[in-house]
Structures are given as structure tokens and as C-alpha cells.
C-alpha positions as CSV (number, residue, x, y, z in Angstrom):
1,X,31.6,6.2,17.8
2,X,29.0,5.2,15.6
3,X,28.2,1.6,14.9
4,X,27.7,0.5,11.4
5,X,24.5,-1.3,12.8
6,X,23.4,1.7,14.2
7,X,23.6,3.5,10.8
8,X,22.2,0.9,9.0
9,X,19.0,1.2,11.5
10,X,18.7,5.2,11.2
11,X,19.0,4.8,7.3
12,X,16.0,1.8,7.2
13,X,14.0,4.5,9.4
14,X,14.3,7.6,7.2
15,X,13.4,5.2,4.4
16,X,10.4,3.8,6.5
17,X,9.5,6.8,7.1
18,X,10.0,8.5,3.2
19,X,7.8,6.0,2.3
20,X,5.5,6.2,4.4
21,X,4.9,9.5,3.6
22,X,4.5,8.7,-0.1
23,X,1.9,6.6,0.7
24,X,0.5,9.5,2.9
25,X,0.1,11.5,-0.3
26,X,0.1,9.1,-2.8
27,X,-3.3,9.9,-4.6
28,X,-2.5,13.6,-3.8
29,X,1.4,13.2,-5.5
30,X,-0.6,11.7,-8.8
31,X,-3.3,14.1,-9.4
32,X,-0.6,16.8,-9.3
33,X,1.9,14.7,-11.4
34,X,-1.3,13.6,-13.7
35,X,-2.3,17.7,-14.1
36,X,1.0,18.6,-14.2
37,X,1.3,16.0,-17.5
38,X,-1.3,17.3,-19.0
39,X,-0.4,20.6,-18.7
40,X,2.7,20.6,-19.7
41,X,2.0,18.4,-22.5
42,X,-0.8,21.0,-23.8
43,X,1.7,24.1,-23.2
44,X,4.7,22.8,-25.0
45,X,2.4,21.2,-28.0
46,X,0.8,25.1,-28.1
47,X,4.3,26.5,-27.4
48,X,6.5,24.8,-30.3
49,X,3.5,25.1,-32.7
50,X,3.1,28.8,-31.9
51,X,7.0,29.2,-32.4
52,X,7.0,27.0,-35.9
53,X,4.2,29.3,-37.2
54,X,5.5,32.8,-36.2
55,X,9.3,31.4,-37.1
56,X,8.1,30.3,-40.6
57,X,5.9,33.6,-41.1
58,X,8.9,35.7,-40.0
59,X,11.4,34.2,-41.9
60,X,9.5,33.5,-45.4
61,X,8.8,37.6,-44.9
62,X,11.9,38.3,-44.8
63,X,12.9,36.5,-47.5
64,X,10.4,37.2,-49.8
65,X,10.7,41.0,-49.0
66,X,14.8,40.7,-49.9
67,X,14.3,38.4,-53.1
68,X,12.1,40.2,-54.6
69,X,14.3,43.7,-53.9
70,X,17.4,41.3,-55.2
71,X,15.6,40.3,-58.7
72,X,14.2,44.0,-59.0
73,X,17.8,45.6,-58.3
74,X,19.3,42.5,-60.9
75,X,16.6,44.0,-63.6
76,X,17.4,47.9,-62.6
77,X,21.5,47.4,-62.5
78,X,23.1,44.3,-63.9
79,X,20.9,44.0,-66.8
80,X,21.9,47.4,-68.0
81,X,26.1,45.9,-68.0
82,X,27.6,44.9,-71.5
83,X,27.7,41.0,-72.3
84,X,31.7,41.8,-71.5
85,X,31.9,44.0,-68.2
86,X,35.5,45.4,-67.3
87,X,36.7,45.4,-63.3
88,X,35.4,48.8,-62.1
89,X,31.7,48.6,-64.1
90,X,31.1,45.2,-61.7
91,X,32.2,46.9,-58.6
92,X,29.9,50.4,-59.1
93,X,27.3,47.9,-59.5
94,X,27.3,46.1,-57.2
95,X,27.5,48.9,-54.7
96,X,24.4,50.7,-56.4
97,X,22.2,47.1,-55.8
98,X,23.3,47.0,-51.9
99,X,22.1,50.3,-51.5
100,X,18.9,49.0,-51.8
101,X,16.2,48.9,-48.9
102,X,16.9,45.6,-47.9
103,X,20.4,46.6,-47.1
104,X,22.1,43.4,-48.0
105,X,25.6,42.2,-49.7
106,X,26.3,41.8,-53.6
107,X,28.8,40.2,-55.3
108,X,28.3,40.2,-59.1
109,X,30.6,38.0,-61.7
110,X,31.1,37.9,-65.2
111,X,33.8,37.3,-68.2
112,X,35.9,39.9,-70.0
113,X,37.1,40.9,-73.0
114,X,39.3,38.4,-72.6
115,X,37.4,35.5,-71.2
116,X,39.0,35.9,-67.5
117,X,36.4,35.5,-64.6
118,X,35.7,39.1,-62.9
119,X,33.9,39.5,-59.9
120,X,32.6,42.9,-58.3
121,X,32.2,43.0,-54.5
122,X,29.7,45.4,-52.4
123,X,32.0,44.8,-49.5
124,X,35.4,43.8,-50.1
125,X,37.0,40.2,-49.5
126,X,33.6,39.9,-46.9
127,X,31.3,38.0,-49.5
128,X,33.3,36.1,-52.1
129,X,32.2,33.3,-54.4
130,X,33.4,30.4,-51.9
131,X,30.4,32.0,-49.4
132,X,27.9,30.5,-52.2
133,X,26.9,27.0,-51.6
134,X,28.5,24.8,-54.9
135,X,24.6,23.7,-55.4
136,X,22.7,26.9,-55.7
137,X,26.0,28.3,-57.8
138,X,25.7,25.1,-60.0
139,X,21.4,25.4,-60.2
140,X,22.1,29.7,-60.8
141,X,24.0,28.6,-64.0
142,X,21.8,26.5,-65.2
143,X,20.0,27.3,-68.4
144,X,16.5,25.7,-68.6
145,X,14.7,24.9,-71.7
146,X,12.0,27.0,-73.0
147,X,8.8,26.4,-73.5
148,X,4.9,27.5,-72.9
149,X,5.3,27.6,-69.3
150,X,9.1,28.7,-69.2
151,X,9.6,31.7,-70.5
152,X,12.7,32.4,-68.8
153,X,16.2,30.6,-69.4
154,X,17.2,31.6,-65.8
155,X,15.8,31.7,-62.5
156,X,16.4,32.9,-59.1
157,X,17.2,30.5,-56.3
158,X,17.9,31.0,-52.8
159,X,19.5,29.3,-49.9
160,X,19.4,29.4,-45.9
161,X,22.8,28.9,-44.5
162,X,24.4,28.8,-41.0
163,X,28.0,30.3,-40.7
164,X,29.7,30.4,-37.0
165,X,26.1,30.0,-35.4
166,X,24.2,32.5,-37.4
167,X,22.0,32.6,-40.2
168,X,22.0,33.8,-43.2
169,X,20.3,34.0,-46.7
170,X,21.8,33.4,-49.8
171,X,19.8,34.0,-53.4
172,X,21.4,34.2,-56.8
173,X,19.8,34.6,-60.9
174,X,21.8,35.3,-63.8
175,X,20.7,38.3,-66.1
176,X,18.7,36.9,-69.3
177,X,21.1,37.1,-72.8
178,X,24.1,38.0,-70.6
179,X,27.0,36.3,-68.7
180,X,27.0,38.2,-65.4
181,X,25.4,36.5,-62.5
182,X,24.8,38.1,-59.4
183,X,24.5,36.9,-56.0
184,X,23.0,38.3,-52.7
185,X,23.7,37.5,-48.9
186,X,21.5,39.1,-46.3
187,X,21.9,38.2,-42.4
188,X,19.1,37.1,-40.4
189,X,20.5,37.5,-36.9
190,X,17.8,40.9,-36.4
191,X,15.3,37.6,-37.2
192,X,16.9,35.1,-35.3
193,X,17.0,37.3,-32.1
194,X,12.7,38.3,-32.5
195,X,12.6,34.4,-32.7
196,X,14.7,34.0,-29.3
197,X,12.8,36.5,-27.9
198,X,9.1,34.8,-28.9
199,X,10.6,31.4,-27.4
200,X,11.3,33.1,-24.2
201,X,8.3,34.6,-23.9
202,X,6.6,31.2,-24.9
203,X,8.9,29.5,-22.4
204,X,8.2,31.6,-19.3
205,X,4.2,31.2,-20.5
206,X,4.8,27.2,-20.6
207,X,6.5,27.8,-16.9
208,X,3.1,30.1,-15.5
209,X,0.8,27.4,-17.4
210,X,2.5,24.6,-15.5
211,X,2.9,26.4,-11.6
212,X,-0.9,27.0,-12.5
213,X,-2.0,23.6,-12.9
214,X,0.0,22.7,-10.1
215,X,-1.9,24.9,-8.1
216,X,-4.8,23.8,-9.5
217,X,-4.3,20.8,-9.5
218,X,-3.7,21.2,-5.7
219,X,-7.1,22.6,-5.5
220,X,-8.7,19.9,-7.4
221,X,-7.2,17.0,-4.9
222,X,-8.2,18.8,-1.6
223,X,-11.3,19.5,-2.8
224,X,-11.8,15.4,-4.0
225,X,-9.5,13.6,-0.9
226,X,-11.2,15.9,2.0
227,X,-14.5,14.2,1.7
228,X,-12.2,10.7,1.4
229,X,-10.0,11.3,4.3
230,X,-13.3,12.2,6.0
231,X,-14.9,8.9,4.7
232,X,-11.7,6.9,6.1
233,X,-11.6,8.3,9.5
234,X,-15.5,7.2,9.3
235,X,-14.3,4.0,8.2
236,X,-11.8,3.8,11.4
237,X,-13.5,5.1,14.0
238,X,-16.7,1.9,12.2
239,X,-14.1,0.0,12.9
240,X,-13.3,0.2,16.4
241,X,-17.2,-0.3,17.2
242,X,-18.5,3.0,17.4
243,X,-21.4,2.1,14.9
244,X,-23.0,5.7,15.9
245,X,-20.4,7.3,13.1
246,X,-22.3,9.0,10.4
247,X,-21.2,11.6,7.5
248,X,-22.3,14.9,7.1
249,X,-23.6,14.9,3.4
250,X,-23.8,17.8,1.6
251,X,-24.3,17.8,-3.0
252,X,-25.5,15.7,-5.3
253,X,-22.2,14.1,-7.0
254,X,-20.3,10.7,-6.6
255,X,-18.9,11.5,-3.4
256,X,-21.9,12.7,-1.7
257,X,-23.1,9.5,-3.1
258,X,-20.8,7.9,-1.2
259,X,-21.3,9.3,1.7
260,X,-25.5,8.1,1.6
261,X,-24.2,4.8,0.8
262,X,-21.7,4.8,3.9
263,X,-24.2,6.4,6.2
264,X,-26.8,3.0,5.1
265,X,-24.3,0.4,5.7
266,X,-23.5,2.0,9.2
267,X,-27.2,1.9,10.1
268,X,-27.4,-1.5,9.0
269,X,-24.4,-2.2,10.6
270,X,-25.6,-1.4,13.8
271,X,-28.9,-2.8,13.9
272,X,-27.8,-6.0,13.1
273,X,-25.1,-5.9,15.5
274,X,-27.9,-4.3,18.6
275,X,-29.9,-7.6,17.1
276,X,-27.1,-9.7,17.2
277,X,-25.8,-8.7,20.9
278,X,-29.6,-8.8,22.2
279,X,-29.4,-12.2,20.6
280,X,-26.2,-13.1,22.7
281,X,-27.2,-11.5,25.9
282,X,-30.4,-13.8,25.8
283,X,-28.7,-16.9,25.1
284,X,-26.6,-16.4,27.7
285,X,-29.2,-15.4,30.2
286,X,-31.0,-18.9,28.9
287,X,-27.9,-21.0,29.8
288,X,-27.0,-19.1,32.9
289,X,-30.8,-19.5,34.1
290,X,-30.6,-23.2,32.6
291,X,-27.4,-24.1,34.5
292,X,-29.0,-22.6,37.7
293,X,-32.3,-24.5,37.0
294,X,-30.9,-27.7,37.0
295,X,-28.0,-27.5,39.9
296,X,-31.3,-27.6,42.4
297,X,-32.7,-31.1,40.9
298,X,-29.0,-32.0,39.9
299,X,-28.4,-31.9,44.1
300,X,-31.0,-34.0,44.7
301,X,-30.3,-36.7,42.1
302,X,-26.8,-36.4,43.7
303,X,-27.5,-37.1,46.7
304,X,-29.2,-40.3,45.1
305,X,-26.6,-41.6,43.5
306,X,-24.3,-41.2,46.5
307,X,-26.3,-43.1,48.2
308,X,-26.7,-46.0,45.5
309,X,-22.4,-45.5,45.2
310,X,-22.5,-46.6,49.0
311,X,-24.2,-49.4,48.5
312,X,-22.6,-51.0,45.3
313,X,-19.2,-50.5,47.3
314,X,-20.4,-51.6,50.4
315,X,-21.4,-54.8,48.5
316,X,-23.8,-55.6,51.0
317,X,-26.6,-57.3,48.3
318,X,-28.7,-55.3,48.7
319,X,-28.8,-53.9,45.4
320,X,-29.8,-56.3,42.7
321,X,-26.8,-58.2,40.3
322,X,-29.0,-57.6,37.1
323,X,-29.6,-53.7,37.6
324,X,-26.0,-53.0,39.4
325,X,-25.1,-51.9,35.4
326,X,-27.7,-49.4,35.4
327,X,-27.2,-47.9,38.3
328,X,-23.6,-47.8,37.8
329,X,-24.6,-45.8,33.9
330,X,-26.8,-43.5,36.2
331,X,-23.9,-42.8,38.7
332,X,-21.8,-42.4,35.5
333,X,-24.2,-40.0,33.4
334,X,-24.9,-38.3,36.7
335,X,-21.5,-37.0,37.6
336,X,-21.2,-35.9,33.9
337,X,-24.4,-34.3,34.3
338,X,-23.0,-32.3,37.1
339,X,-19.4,-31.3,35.3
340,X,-21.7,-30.6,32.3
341,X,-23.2,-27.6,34.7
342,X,-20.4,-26.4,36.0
343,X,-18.8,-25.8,32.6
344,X,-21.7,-24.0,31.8
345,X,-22.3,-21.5,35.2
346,X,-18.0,-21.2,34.5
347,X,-18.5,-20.3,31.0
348,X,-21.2,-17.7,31.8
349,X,-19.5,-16.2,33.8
350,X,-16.4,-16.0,31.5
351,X,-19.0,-14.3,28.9
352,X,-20.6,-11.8,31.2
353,X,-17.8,-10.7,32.8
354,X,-18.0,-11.5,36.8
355,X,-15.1,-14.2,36.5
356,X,-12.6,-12.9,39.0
357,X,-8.8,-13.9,40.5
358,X,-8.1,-15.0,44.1
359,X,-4.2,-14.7,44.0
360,X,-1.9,-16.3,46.0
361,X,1.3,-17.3,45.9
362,X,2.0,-20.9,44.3
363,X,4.2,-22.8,44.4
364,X,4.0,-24.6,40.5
365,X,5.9,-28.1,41.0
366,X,3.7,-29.0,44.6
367,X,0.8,-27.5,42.7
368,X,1.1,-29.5,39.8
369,X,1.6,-32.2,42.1
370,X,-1.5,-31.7,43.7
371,X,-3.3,-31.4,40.7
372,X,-2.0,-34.9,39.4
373,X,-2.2,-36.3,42.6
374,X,-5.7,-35.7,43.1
375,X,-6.8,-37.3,40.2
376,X,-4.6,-40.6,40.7
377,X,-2.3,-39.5,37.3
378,X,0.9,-39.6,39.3
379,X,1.5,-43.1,37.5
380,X,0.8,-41.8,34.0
381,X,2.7,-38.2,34.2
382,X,6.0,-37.6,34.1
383,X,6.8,-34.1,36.0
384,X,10.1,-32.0,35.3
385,X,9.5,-28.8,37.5
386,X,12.3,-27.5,39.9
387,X,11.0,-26.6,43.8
388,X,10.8,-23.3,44.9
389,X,9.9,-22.1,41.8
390,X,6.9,-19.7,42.4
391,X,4.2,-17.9,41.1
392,X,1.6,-15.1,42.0
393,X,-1.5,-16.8,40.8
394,X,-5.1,-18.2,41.6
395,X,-4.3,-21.7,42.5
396,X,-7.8,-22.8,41.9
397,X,-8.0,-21.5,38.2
398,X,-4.4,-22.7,37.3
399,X,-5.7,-26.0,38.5
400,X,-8.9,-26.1,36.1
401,X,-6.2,-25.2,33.6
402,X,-3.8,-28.0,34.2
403,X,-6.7,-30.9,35.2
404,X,-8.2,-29.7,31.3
405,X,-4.6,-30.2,29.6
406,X,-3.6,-33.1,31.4
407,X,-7.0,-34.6,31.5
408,X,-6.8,-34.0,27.7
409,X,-3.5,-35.1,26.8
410,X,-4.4,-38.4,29.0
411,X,-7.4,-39.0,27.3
412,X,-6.5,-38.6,23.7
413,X,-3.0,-38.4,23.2
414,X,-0.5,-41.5,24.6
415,X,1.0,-42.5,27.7
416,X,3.3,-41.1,29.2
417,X,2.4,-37.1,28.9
418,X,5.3,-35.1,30.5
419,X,4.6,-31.7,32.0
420,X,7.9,-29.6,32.0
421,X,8.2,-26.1,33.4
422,X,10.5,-23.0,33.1
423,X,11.0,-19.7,33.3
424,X,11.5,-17.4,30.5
425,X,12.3,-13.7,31.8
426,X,9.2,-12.6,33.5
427,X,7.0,-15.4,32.5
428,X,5.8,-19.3,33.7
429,X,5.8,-21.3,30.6
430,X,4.8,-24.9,31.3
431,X,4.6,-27.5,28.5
432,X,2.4,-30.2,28.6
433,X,3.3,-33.4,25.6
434,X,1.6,-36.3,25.3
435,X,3.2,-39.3,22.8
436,X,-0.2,-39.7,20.9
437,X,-0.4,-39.3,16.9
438,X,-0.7,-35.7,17.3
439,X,-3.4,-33.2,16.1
440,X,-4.4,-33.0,12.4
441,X,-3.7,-29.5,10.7
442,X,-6.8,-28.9,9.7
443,X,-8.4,-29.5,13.4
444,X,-5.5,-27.2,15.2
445,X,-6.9,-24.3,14.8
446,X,-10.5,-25.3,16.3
447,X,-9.0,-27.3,19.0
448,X,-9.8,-24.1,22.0
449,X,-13.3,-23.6,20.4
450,X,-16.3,-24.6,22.2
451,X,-18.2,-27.9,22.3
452,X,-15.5,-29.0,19.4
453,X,-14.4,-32.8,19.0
454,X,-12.5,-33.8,16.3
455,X,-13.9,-37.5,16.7
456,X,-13.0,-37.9,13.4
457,X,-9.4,-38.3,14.5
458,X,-9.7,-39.1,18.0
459,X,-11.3,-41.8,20.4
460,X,-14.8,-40.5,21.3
461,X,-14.8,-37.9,24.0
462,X,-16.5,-38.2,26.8
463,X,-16.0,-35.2,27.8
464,X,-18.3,-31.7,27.2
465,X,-16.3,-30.2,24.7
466,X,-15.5,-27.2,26.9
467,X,-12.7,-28.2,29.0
468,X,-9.6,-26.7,26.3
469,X,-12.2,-23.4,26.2
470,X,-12.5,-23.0,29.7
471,X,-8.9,-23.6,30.5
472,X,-8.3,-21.0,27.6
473,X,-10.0,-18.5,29.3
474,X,-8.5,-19.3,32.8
475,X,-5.3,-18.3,31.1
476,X,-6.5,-15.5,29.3
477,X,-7.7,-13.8,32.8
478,X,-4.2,-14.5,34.1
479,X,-3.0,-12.3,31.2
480,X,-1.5,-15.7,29.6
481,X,-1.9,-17.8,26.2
482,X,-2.4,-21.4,25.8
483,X,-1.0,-22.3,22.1
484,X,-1.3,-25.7,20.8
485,X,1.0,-27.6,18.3
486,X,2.6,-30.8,16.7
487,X,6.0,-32.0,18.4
488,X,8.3,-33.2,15.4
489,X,9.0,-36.3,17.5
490,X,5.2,-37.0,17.6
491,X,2.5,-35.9,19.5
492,X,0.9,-33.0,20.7
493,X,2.2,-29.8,22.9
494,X,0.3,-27.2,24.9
495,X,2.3,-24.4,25.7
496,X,0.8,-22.7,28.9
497,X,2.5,-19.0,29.3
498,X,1.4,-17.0,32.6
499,X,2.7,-13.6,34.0
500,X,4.7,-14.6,37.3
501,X,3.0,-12.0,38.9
502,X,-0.7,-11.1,38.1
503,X,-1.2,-8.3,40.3
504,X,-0.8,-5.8,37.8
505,X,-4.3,-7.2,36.5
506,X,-6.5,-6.5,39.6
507,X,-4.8,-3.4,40.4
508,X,-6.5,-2.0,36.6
509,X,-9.8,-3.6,37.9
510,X,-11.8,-1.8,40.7
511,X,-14.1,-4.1,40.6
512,X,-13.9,-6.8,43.6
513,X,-10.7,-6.1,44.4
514,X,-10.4,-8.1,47.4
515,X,-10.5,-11.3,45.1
516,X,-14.1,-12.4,45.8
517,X,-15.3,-14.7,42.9
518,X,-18.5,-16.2,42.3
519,X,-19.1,-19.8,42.3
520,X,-16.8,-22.6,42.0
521,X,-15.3,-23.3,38.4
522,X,-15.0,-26.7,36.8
523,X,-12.3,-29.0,38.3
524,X,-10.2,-31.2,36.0
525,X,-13.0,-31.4,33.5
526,X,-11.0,-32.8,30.2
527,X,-12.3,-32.0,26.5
């Protein structure tokens, strides 16, 4: 049976996916719509203009053809009756003036003898006096005043009408010094259906006019969106660093324009960036070179110093009570001297490369302990890590991590920092919180960059600035994340996540696969 949930998620994926093919075609979708418009607009416009011209030529035609047989038939027959027609002269009369080319009806009325109201009827009880619109009976009637321009008492008037969906004309005059007045009705369907037939035809053009634009309209876009599709897989492939992509260019317009313009950034592109990475792979050179340089003097002076160590502790006199402070500084500056070197060799390796796990299997509360341990902390961390819990790591490299964010939280957060560890799924996540004033916002996100301090909020470090980037990229080797942020009870949290297992990691690596790594990395160095 179907879950409502899982319907839910099949209908918000066919609508992810509808519109996501809209936005496939978008710009293709309008230019059609857009020609489409247009055409459609231009077809109809022509279409009912064309059909208003024709309807109005056909019909004034017709009418002007059957009026003017009506007023010569009125001259030729009813002008010829007596002021006082009987019953039977009306009705021979009007059958003579239908008879006429036009082929329409009569009806013709006047007063007898006696004053009664006769009427005569082409076609009996079909056309009768209530068929006449009151207005054009009342305006037929009407005697106008003569004058120079009006030389006739009566005139002829006509009237289009529409009785159970057809069409019809009505005219009607009176004859001049006489009371019978004659009236005409002439159908217009033979008319209506030419004009039926022209919209048709008009219609089914407006239909070929708009599949045409469509189709050309199709035309049009994948003529204008292959050299854009083109462009954006260009654009992609720039993207993901191959900065060797160029455009084929072929015309003169705005697209091959374009493609010139595309083609110079590219080459720009990738000189600066074959500058820039020459650049890179020189300073590095200079500071692996540097760091190598000065380990050879650095031993010696070592060696000095430990020698000088002996003999302030073995307080023997023999070094003098007024320089004892400077030798101490130089015992000091010395050993940060020799961290400062470290960090460097460690972070050259990190940048070219050769930085390489030794795994082994941990486990994380005696290594932590260790860790603390060795750097007399146990009095100033608080540890809440269950035993047995263990790990397939490089011990050595998870303790550079831990030294840096312990060391850190030590130096510039507040006693006491707790280290807490779990296990989420497949994954070590230990915490590491210190009771300090916590991390401004704005110095968060620079807090894993290199040779960063924010003194401005902190104690002075003493440190190089390097130890959160190295411990970073001791985590980011593991296939792990170190994320930073502020605890709502105060102070700051490291979050350290690590893979339980990092095997998976060297067996995608061929290179040294049997854990070999050069050099020793930093130990416990702290910001």
C-alpha cells in the first residue's frame, strides 16, 4: 500500500523535474511563444480586416444591386396604380415587381375606395407588414419638405435585419402623388454563406501562418542557442580548470563576437593562472629550501642552548646572575625558532603533496591521554572519552591535531577546556570547549587561515600562527573537518570529525602505500 509520504515525494519529483525542464528550454519556450505572438497577432489583424472589407464590399453589392432593381420596378409598376387601388390590382403587382432579377419578396399597401388599408402580397402570409421594422415603416411615410436640394417628397430607405439567425434586407419608398407604398425583403443567406466560407479560408490561413512561425521560430532559436549552449559548455568545462577550452568562431555577428571575446578571457585566464601557479610553486620551493636551510644552523644553536639549559638547572654558578635572563630569552626564542621550522617543512609538505598516513589502530581516550599528559595539561583538562573506544588512524597526526586545539583552547580561551568524545555512526567526533569569552563573528571564519591572530580580541600569541592550519590539514588528510564555533553557554568549540577507519584513503593512493612519510610534523604547536 502506498504511503501518503511516499506520494507526496513522487509528486515533488515530477514537479522538480517539470521544472527543471522549463528551465532547460526556457529561452527556447519564449522565442517560440514570442514568434508565435507576433504571428498570430499579424494573422488575425490581416484576417478580420480582410473579412471586414470583403463582408462590407459583398454586402453593400448586394444591396445596392437589389435597391436599385426595387426603386426601378416601384417606377415601372406601382407608379402606374390609381391613387385608390382595389384588392386584386395590388396583388398582380406585386407579383410582376418580384419577378424581377433580383428575385426578392413584395408586399405593396394602399387605401381604397373606401379608405380601408389593402395590402398585395408576392408570397402569401410569408412577408406581411409586421416583417417591416416600425422605424423604416414610420421614416417610408414620411413626407419631407421640398426644396432646391429635395426634389422628392419620398425616399427609399432600407434596413438589415436578423430573423431566426439569418439575414435579411429590408427597403421600402412610397410612389410620389400616390398612397401606395411598397416594401421589399430580399434574403442574404447565399451572402452570409460566401462570408462563412472566406472566414474559413482566412481561418485555416491564420492556422498555416501560425504552425509556420512556430516552425520558424524553431529555426530561429537553434540557430541563436547552439552557439550559446556551445559557449556554456565552454564556460563549464573553464570552470573545472581546463583553461585550454577555446571556441571554434566562424561569422562576423554578435555571437561570433562573443565567441572572440570568450576565447581572450580564456587566454588571459590561463596565463595569469600559469603566472600565478609558477608564482606558488616558487614560493614554496623558497620556504621548503628556507626551512631546510636553517634546520642545519638551527641544530647547532640547539645543541647550544641545551647545553646552557643544563647549566641554569644544574645551578652550579657558573653562569652569571645578570645574563641568566638572556640566556633564558635565547633558550625561549630558540625553541620557537625550531617549532617555527617545523610548521613550515609540515606545511610544505601539506602544499606539495608528499604528506602521507602511517595508520594504526588507536585507541582515542589513552591517546588523548598521552597527548595531555605529555605536555603536563592533565591539571587543566577535563577528559570525557569512554575506553576501548578505537580508531584506525595515524596516531602521530591525530596528536599534532589535538596538541594544536588543546594548546589553543589553553592559551586563549579559559580554564578548564573539556575534551568530550563520541561516536556518531561511522564517524569520531571529538569536541574540544574551553570557558574563555569565545571568538568574535567576524574573526570565525579566519580562525583555520594561516599566520592569522586575532590579537585584537585575544592575549598575544606566542605562537606561529599555523598551528589551527596545520591541525586543519591533518584532519583534512584523514578525510575529516575541524569546524569551529561559539558555545551559547560561552566559549569556544572545535568540533574534530574523523572517519573511524581511514583505510579507504590509502587504498585510492598508490603512492607509498606502506605508510612511509617524510619528516616529522609539528608536535603540540598551539596558534
Amino acid at each position: 500500500m502506498t504511503k501518503p509520504q511516499d506520494k507526496l515525494r513522487g509528486w515533488a519529483a515530477a514537479r522538480k523535474a517539470l521544472l527543471s525542464g522549463l528551465r532547460f528550454t526556457s529561452l527556447r519556450l519564449r522565442l517560440v511563444v514570442v514568434f508565435g505572438l507576433v504571428a498570430l497577432t499579424a494573422a488575425v489583424s490581416a484576417s478580420g480586416i480582410a473579412y471586414w472589407l470583403n463582408r462590407e464590399a459583398v454586402l453593400t453589392r448586394t444591396q445596392d444591386a437589389v435597391l436599385r432593381d426595387f426603386q426601378q420596378e416601384m417606377r415601372n409598376h406601382a407608379s402606374m396604380l390609381p391613387v385608390h387601388p382595389a384588392q386584386d390590382e395590388l396583388q398582380r403587382t406585386a407579383g410582376q415587381m418580384a419577378n424581377s432579377s433580383q428575385r426578392f419578396s413584395v408586399l405593396l399597401t394602399a387605401e381604397d375606395v373606401d379608405g380601408k388599408m389593402i395590402t398585395g402580397n408576392s408570397e402569401l402570409d410569408t412577408f406581411t407588414l409586421e416583417d417591416v421594422p416600425k422605424s423604416l415603416r414610420k421614416a417610408v411615410n414620411k413626407q419631407q419638405p421640398l426644396s432646391s436640394t429635395n426634389k422628392s417628397a419620398y425616399h427609399l430607405y432600407w434596413q438589415r435585419i436578423t430573423e431566426h439567425d439569418k439575414s435579411y434586407l429590408v427597403g421600402g419608398a412610397r410612389v410620389i402623388d400616390g398612397s401606395t407604398t411598397g416594401y421589399m425583403l430580399k434574403s442574404l443567406e447565399p451572402e452570409a454563406k460566401d462570408l462563412n466560407s472566406l472566414a474559413w479560408s482566412l481561418g485555416i490561413a491564420t492556422g498555416l501562418a501560425l504552425i509556420g512561425s512556430a516552425l520558424l521560430a524553431q529555426a530561429a532559436a537553434t540557430t541563436v542557442l547552439k552557439p550559446v549552449h556551445r559557449l556554456g559548455i565552454a564556460a563549464r568545462r573553464l570552470g573545472e580548470g581546463k583553461l585550454d577550452t577555446r571556441l571554434r568562431v566562424s561569422g562576423t555577428d554578435e555571437l561570433a563576437d562573443l565567441s572572440r571575446t570568450f576565447n581572450r578571457t580564456a587566454e588571459s585566464l590561463e596565463k595569469r593562472v600559469a603566472d600565478m601557479s609558477a608564482r606558488d610553486e616558487a614560493s614554496r620551493r623558497f620556504v621548503a629550501d628556507m626551512s631546510h636551510e636553517l634546520r642545519t644552523p638551527l641544530t647547532a644553536i640547539t645543541a647550544v642552548t641545551e647545553i646552557l639549559e643544563e647549566e641554569l638547572d644544574a645551578q652550579t654558578g657558573s653562569v652569571d646572575p645578570m645574563i641568566e635572563p638572556a640566556v633564558r630569552l635565547v633558550i625561549s626564542e630558540t625553541r620557537r625558532l625550531g617549532d617555527l621550522v617545523e610548521n613550515l617543512m609540515e606545511v610544505t609538505r601539506f602544499d606539495a603533496g608528499t604528506a602521507r598516513l602511517i595508520l594504526d589502530d588507536v585507541d582515542i581516550a589513552d591517546q588523548i591521554t598521552a597527548c595531555i599528559d605529555a605536555r603536563a595539561w592533565l591539571d587543566a583538562v577535563d577528559l570525557d572519552a569512554d575506553r576501548g573506544m578505537t580508531a584506525r588512524l595515524d596516531p602521530r597526526r591525530l596528536d599534532v591535531i589535538l596538541a594544536n586545539l588543546i594548546g589553543n583552547a589553553l592559551k586563549h580561551g579559559g580554564s578548564p577546556v573539556r575534551v568530550s568524545v563520541r561516536v556518531e555512526g561511522e564517524e569520531l567526533v571529538i569536541e574540544v570547549r574551553d570557558h574563555g569569552p569565545g571568538i568574535p563573528e567576524d574573526v570565525l571564519p579566519h580562525v583555520f587561515d594561516r599566520f592569522y591572530k586575532a590579537s585584537a580580541s585575544r592575549p598575544r600569541s606566542e605562537g606561529s600562527g599555523l598551528g589551527l592550519s596545520i591541525a586543519l590539514e591533518n584532519a583534512h588528510i584523514h578525510g575529516g573537518e575541524i569546524t569551529v564555533a561559539n558555545s551559547p553557554e560561552g566559549g569556544a568549540v572545535f568540533t574534530l570529525r574523523l572517519p573511524q577507519d581511514a583505510s579507504e584513503l590509502l587504498a585510492g593512493d598508490p603512492r607509498d602505500r606502506d605508510g612511509s612519510a617524510p619528516g616529522n610534523g609539528t608536535e603540540g604547536t598551539a596558534g
